[in-house]
N, CA, C and O atoms as a DFTB+ gen file, in Angstrom:
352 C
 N C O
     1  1    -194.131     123.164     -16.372
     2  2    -193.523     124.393     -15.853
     3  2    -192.429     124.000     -14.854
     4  3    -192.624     123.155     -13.980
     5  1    -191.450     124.551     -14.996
     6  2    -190.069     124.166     -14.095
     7  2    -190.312     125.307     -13.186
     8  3    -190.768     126.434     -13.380
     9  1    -189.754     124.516     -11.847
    10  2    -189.329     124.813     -10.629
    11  2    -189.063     126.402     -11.034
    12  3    -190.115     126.999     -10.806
    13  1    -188.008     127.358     -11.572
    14  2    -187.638     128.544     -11.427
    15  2    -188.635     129.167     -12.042
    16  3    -188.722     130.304     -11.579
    17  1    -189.724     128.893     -13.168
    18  2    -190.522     129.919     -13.828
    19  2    -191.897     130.012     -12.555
    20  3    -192.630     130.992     -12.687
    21  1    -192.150     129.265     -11.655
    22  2    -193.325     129.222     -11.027
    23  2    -193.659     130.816     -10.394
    24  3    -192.763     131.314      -9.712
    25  1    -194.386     131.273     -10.518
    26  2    -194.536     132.480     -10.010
    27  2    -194.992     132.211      -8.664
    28  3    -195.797     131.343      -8.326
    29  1    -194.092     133.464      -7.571
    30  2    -194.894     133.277      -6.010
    31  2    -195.387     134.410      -5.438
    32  3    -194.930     135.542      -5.594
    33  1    -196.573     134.011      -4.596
    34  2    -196.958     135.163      -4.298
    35  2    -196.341     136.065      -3.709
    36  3    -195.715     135.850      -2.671
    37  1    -196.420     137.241      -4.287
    38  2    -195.880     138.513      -3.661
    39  2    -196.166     139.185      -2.326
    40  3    -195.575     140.158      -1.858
    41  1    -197.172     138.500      -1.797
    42  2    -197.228     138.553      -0.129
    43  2    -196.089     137.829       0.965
    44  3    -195.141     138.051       1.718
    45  1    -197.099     136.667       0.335
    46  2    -196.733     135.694       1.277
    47  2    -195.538     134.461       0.922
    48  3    -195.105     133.774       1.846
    49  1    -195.080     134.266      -0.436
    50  2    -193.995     133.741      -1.142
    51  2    -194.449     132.273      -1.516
    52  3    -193.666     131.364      -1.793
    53  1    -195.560     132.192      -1.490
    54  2    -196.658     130.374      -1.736
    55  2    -196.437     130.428      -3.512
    56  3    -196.883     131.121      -4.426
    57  1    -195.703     129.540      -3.413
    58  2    -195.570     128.807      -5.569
    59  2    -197.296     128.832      -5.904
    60  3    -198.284     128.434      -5.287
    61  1    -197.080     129.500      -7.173
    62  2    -198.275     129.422      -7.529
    63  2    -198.526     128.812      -8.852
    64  3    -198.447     129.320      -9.971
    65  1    -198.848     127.602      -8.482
    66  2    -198.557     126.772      -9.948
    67  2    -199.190     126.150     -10.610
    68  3    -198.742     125.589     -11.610
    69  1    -201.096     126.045     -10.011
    70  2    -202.411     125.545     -10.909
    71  2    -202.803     127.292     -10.372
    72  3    -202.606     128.099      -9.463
    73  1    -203.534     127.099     -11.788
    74  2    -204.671     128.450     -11.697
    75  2    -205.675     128.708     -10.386
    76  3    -205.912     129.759      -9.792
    77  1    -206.080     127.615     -10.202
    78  2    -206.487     127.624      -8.931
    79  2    -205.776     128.660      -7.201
    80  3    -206.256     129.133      -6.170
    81  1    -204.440     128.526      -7.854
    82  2    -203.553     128.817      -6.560
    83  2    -203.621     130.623      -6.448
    84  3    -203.534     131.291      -5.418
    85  1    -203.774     131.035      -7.637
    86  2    -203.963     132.712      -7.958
    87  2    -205.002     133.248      -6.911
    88  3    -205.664     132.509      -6.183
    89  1    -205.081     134.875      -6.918
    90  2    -206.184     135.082      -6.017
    91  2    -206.831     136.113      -7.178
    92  3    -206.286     136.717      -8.102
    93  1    -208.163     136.055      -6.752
    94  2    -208.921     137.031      -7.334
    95  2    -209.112     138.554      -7.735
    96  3    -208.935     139.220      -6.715
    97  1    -209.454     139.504      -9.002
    98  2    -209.727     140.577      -8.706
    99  2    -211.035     140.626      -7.881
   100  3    -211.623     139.695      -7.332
   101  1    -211.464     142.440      -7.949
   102  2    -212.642     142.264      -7.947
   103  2    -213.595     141.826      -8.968
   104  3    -214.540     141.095      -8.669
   105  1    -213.390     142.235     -10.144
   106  2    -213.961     141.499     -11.664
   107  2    -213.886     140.010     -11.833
   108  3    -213.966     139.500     -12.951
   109  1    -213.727     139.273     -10.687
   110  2    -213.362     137.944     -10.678
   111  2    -212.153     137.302     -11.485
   112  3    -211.952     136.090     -11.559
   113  1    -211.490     138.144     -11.991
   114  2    -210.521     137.828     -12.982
   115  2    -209.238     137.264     -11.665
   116  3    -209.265     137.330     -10.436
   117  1    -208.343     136.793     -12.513
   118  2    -207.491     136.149     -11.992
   119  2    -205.924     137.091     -11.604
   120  3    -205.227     137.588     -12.488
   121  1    -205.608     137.177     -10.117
   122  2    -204.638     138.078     -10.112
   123  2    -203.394     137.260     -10.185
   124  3    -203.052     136.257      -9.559
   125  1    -202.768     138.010     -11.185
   126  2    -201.419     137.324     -11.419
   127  2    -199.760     137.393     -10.420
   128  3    -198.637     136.947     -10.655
   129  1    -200.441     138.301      -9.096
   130  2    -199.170     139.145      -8.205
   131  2    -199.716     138.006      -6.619
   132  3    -198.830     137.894      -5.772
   133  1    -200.554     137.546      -6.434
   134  2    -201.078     137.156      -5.147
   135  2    -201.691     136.128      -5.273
   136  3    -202.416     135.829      -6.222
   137  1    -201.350     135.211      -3.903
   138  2    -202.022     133.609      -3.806
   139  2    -203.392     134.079      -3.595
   140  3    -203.608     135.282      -3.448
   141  1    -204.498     133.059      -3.567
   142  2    -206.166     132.730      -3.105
   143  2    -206.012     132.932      -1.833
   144  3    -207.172     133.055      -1.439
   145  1    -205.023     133.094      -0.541
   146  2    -205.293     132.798       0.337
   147  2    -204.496     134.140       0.758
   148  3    -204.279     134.079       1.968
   149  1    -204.023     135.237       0.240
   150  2    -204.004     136.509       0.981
   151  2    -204.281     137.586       0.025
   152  3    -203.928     138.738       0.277
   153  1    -204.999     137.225      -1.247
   154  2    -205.756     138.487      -2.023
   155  2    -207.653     137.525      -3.168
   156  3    -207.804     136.743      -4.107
   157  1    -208.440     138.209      -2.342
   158  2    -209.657     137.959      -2.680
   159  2    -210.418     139.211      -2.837
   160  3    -210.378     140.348      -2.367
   161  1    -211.274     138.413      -3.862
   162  2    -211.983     139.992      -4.289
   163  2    -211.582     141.155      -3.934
   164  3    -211.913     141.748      -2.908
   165  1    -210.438     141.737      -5.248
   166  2    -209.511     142.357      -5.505
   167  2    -208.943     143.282      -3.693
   168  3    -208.457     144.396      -3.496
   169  1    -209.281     142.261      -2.819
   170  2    -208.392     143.201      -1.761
   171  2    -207.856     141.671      -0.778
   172  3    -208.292     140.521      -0.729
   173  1    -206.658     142.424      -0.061
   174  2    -206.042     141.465       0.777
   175  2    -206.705     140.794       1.939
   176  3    -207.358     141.495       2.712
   177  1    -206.587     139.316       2.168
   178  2    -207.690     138.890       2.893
   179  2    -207.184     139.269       4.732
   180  3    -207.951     139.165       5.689
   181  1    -205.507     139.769       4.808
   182  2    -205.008     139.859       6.236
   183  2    -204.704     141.549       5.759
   184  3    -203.521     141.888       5.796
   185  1    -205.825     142.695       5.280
   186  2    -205.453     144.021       5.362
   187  2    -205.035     144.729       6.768
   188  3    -205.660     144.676       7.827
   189  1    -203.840     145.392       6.505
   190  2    -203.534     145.937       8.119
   191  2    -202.481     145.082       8.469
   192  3    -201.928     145.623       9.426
   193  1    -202.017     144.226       8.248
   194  2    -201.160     143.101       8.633
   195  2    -199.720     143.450       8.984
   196  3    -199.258     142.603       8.219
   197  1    -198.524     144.060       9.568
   198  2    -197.378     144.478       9.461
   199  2    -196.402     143.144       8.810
   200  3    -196.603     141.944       9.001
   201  1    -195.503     143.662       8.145
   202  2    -194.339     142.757       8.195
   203  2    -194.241     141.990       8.843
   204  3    -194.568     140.907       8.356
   205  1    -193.880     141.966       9.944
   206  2    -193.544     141.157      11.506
   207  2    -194.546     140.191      11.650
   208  3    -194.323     138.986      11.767
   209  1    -195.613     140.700      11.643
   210  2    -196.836     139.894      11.723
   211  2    -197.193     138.575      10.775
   212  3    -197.572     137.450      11.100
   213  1    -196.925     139.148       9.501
   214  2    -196.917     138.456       8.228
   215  2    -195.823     137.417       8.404
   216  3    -196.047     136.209       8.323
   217  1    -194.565     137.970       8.662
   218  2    -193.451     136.697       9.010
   219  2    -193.904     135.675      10.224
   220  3    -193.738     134.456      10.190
   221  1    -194.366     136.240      11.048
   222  2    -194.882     135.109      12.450
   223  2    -195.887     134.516      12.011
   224  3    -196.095     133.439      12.569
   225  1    -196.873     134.911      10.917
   226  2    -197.934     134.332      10.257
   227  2    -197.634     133.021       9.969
   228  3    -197.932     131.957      10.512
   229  1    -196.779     133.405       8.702
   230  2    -195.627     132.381       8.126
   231  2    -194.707     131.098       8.565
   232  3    -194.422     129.991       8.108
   233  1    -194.369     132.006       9.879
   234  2    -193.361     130.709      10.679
   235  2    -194.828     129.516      10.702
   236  3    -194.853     128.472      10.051
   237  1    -195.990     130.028      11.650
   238  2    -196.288     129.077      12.201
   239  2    -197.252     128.131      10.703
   240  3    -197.661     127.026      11.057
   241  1    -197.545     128.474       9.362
   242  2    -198.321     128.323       8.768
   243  2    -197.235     126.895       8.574
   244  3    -197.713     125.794       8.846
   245  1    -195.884     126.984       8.131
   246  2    -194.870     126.292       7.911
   247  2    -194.769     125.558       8.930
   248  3    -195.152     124.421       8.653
   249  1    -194.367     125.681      10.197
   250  2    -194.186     124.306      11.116
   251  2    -195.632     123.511      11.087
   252  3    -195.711     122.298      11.281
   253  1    -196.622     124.254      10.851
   254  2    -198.122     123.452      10.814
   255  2    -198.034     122.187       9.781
   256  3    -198.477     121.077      10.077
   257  1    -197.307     122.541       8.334
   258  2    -197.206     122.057       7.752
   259  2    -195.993     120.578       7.723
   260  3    -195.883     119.639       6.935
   261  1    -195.309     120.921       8.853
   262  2    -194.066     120.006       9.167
   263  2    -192.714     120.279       9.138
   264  3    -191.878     119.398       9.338
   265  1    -192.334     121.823       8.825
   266  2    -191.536     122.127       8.765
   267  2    -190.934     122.643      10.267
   268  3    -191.566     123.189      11.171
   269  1    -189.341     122.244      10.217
   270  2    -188.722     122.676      11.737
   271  2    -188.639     124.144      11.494
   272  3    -188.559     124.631      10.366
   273  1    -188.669     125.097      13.045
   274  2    -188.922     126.454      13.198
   275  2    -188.163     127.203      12.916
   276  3    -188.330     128.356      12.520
   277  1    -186.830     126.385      13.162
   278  2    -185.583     127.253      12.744
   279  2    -185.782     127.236      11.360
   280  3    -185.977     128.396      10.999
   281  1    -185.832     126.320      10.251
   282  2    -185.872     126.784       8.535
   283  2    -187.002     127.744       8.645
   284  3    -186.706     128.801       8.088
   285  1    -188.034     127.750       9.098
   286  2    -189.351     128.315       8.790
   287  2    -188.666     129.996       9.332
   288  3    -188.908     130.974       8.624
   289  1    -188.112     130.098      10.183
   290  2    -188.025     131.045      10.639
   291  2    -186.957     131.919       9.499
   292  3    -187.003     133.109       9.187
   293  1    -186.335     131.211       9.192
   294  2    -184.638     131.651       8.329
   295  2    -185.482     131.781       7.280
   296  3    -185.580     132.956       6.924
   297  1    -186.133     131.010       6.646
   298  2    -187.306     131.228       5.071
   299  2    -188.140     132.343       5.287
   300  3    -187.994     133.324       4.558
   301  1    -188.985     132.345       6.169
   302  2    -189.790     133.766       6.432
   303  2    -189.141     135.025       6.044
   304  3    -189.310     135.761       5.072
   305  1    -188.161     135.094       7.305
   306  2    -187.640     136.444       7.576
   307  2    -186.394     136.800       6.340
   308  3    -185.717     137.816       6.181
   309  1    -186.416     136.021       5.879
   310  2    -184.902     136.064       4.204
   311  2    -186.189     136.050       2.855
   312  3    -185.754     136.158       1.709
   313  1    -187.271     135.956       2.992
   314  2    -188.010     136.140       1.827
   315  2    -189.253     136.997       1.883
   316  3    -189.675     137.589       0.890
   317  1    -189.707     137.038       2.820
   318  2    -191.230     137.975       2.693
   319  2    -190.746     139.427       2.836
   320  3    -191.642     140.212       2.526
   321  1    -189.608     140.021       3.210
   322  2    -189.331     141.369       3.143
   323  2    -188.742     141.859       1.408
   324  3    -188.485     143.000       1.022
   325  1    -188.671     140.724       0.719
   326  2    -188.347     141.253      -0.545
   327  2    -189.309     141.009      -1.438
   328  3    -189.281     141.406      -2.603
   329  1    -190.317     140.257      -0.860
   330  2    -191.904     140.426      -1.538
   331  2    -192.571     141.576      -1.765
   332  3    -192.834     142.373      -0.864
   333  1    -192.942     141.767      -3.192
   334  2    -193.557     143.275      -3.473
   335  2    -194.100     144.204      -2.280
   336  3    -193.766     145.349      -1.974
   337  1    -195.044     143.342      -1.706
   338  2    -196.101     144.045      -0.682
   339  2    -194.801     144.555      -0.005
   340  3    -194.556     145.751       0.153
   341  1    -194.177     143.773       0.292
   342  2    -193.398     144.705       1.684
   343  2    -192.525     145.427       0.924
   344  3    -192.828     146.619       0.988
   345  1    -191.573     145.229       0.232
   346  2    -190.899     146.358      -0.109
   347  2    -191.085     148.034      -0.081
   348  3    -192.129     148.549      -0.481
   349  1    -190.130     148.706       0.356
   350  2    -190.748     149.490       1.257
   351  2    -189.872     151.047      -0.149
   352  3    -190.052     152.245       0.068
């Protein structure tokens, strides 16, 4: 699977690219719109969460990972507002 077909989650914008990476319905089936790590048994694991919140989520999940704050910050706030969930 190439780089552009990878599907990302529609929350949080995480490549989702072993089956593993999907999140759950409630039927245990596999959701094809959301990562494992913000939709489980068919509901969101950060419900209530604002935009804002979700992006500051983000910054810091990314510098955790090694990324500098300024990209993390410019990636957040330029991609999670055109993610399904938020689209308004």
């Amino acid at each position: 699977m190439d780089q552009n077909n990878i599907p990302l989650c529609q929350s949080c914008g995480m490549p989702m690219a072993k089956p593993e990476d999907f999140g759950k319905n409630s039927d245990h089936s596999q959701n094809k719109e959301y990562c494992r790590f913000c939709f489980k048994d068919g509901n969101f694991t950060d419900a209530g969460i604002t935009l804002e919140q979700k992006i500051e989520k983000n910054i810091q999940i990314a510098k955790q990972m090694g990324m500098p704050e300024e990209k993390a910050k410019e990636m957040a706030q330029s991609l999670i507002p055109t993610l399904k969930r938020w689209r308004k």
